[in-house]
N, C-alpha and C positions, 0 to 999 in steps of 0.2 A: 213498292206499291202495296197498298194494305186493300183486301179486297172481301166482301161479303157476300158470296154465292147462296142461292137457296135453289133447288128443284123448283121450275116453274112449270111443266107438262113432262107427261110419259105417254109417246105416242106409240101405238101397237101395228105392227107391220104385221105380213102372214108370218105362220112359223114355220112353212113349208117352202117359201123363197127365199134366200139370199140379197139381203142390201146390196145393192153394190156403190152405188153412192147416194151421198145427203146435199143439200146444199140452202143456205139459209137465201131467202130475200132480201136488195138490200138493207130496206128496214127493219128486217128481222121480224115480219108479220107473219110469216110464212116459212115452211120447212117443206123442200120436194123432195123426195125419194127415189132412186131407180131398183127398182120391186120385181122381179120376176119378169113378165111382158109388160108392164107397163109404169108411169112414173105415177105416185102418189102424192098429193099436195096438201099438208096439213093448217090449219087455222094454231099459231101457236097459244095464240089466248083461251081461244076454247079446246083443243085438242083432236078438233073434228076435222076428219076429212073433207077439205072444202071441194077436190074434186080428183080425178081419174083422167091422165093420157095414155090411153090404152095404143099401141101397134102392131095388128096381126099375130103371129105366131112368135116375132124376135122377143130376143131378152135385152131387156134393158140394162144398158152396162154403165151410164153416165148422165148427169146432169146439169148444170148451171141456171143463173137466172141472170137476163138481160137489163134488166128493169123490173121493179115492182109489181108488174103486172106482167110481166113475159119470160117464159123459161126456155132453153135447148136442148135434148135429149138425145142421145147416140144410143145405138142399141144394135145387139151381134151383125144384123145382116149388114151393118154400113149404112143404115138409113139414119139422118138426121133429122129431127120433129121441131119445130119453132112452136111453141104452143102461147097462147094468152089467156090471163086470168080474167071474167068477166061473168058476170050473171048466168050466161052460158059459155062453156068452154068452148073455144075455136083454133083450131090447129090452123095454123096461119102456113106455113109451107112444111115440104117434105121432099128431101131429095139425098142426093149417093153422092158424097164424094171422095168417096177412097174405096169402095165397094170389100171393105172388109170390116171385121167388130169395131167399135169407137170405143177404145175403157178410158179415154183421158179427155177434158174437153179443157179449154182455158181463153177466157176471155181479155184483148187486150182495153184495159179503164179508156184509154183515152183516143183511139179511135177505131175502137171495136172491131180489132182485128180476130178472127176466131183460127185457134189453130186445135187441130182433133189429132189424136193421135190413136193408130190401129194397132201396139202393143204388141204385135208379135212377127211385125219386118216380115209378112208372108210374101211370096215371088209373084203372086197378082199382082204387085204393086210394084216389082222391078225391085225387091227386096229391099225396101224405105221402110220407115215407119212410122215419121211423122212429115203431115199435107199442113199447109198453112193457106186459109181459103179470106179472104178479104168480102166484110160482109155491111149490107147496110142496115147497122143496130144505130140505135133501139127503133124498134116501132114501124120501121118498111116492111111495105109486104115483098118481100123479094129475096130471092134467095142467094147467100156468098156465093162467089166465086171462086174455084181454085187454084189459085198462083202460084205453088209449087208445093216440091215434097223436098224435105230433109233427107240427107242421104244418110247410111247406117254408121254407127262411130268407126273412124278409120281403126282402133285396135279390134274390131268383131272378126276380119276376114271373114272364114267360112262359117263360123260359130253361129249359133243362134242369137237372135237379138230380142230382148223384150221389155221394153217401156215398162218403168214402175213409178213414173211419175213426169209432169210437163207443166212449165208457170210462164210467165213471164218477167222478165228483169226490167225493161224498158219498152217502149215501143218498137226496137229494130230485134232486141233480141228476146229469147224462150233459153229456155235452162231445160235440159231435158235429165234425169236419172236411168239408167238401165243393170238391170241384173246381170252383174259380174262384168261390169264394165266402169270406168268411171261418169262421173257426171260432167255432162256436156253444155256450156251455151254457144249457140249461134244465131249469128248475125243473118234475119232473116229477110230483111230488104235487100242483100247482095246479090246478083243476077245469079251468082256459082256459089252457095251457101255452105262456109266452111267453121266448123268449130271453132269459135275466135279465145274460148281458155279451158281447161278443164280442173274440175277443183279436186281428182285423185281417187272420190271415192270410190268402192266398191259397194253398190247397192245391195242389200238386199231386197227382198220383194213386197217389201211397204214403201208408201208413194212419201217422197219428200214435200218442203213447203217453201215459199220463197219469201222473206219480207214483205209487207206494203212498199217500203222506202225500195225497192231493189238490192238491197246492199248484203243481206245475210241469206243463207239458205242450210237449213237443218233435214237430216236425213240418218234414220234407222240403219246401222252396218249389221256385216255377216256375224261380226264380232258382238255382237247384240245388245249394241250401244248408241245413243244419240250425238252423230257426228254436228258439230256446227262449223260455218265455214263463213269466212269474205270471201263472196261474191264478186268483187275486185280486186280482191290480192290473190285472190287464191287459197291465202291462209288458213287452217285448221286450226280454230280457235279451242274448242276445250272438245274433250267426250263425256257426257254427263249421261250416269245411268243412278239406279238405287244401291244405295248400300247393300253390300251381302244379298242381294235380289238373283235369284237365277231364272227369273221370269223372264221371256222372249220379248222383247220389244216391237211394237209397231207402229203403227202412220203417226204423223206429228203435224201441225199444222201452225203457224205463227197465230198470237190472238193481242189485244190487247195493246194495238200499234204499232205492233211488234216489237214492244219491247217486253216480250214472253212468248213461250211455246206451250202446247201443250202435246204431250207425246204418251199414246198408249202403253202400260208395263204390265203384259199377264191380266190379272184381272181387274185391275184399276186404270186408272189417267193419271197425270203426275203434269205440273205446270213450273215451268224453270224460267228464271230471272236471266234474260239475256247476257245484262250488264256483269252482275255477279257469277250466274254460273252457277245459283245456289235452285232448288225444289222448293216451293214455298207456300204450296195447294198441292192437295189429295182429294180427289173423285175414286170414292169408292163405286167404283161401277169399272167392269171390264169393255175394254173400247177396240170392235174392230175396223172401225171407220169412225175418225175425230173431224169439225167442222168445228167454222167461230163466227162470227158476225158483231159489228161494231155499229150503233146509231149515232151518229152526234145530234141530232136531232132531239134523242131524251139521252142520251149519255151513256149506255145502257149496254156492256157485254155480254154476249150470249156465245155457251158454247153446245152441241150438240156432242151425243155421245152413244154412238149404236153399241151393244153389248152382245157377248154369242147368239143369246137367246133372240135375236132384233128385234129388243125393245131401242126405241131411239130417248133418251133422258137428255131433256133441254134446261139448260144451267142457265140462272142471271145472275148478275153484279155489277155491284157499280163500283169504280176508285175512289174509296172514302177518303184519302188522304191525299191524292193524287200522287203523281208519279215522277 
């Protein structure tokens, strides 16, 4: 793939909060933020803050977006926000369903099944740590349901358990990563939800990313390298890091149809050729939260890239040669 990126905005977050997550619109008109208390929603064309979901005293730990006009927000105390974009903001519901922090949120495309994950298996919850709640998206006013909880990976016994990351593979199953444990999918329509394969690795504490297609899922090890795997075999396909690099590796996220990643190294981004296995893009910017977004509507890749300092730097390109 031959690809031509330029900076298209540099949006300025506080420098006194912490990012915690980004996430584009799906037409990539918009970029929201989880900011300290509350999520921040940027205009990517002009760079301006189009608006503020503020909530009480929690922190904001998670974001997603439903639709182009509507985002979901998890934040420490366990509260969930549904908010809508519109001439005036309107928080459309707000309610608890795991009554502990939300750091993972993941929406399923095709019948918007929402599953959140509380990241740190606390015993409020009967020691689970991810709830899978059945929701009426896009656009009802009404809030999911929660139809169960994941039980903790059978190797954790007494150990502690903590989420570093949660996707979806298909509609029945979630791929879950946890620190010092391997990577899990399970089968979440089964009445007794049991890990149906595990792909071996051992997490570290940046969050992995799953294909669009379901088929691949890439993930940052202790070993401080970018593990890639099938999703269906199981198989460990390559570990791709930088030459002579003893830079720490972090979160990685699929872009570009997936057939590319892009994975944080030290103070850059680095974007790898599925197929080949080869690095083929350099983002000098240091990334400690990566995001991407795809239009086909203008054609149009965008990846986001928050840096220590949270600045957020929004990249476009197009496939000049196609792929």
């Amino acid at each position: 793939m031959v690809l031509q990126f330029h900076l298209k905005t540099t949006l300025s977050s506080s420098p006194t909060e912490e990012t915690k997550s980004i996430a584009f619109s799906p037409n990539g008109s918009r970029v929201a933020a989880a900011l300290g208390n509350h999520i921040l929603v940027w205009d990517v064309a002009t760079g301006e803050v189009e608006c503020k979901v503020p909530w009480q005293n929690a922190r904001a730990l998670s974001v997603i977006w439903v639709q182009d006009t509507q985002l979901i927000a998890g934040f420490d105390d366990g509260m969930l926000l549904t908010a809508t974009m519109s001439p005036e903001l309107c928080v459309l519901a707000g309610y608890d369903p795991v009554n502990v922090p939300i750091y993972f949120l993941a929406l399923q495309p095709e019948d918007h099944t929402l599953s959140a994950s509380d990241s740190s298996a606390l015993l409020a919850i009967g020691g689970q740590d991810v709830a899978i709640n059945d929701g009426p998206y896009p656009g009802v006013r009404a809030a999911p349901i929660h139809v169960k909880s994941i039980p903790r990976p059978p190797s954790a016994s007494c150990t502690e358990v903590w989420v570093t990351s949660l996707g979806w593979v298909d509609r029945d199953t979630v791929i879950v990563s946890y620190r010092n444990h391997e990577v899990l999918t399970w089968k979440v329509r089964d009445p007794d939800p049991r890990p149906s394969s595990g792909l071996g690795a051992q997490s570290a504490d940046s969050a992995g990313s799953v294909s669009p297609d379901g088929a691949h899922f890439v993930i940052s090890n202790t070993s401080g390298v970018f593990d890639l795997y099938s999703i269906r075999t199981g198989v460990h396909l390559a570990s791709l890091s930088l030459p002579d690099s003893e830079d720490k590796v972090g979160p990685c996220v699929f872009t570009h149809n997936g057939n590319a990643f892009l994975g944080a190294v030290g103070d850059h981004a680095k974007l790898w050729d599925i197929k080949t296995h080869l690095g083929f893009y350099d983002f000098v910017v240091g990334g400690r939260i990566v995001q991407e977004n795809y239009n086909h509507n203008d054609d149009v890749f965008r990846i986001a890239i928050v840096s220590i300092s949270g600045l957020i730097s929004v990249y476009q390109s197009k496939d000049v040669a196609g792929s």
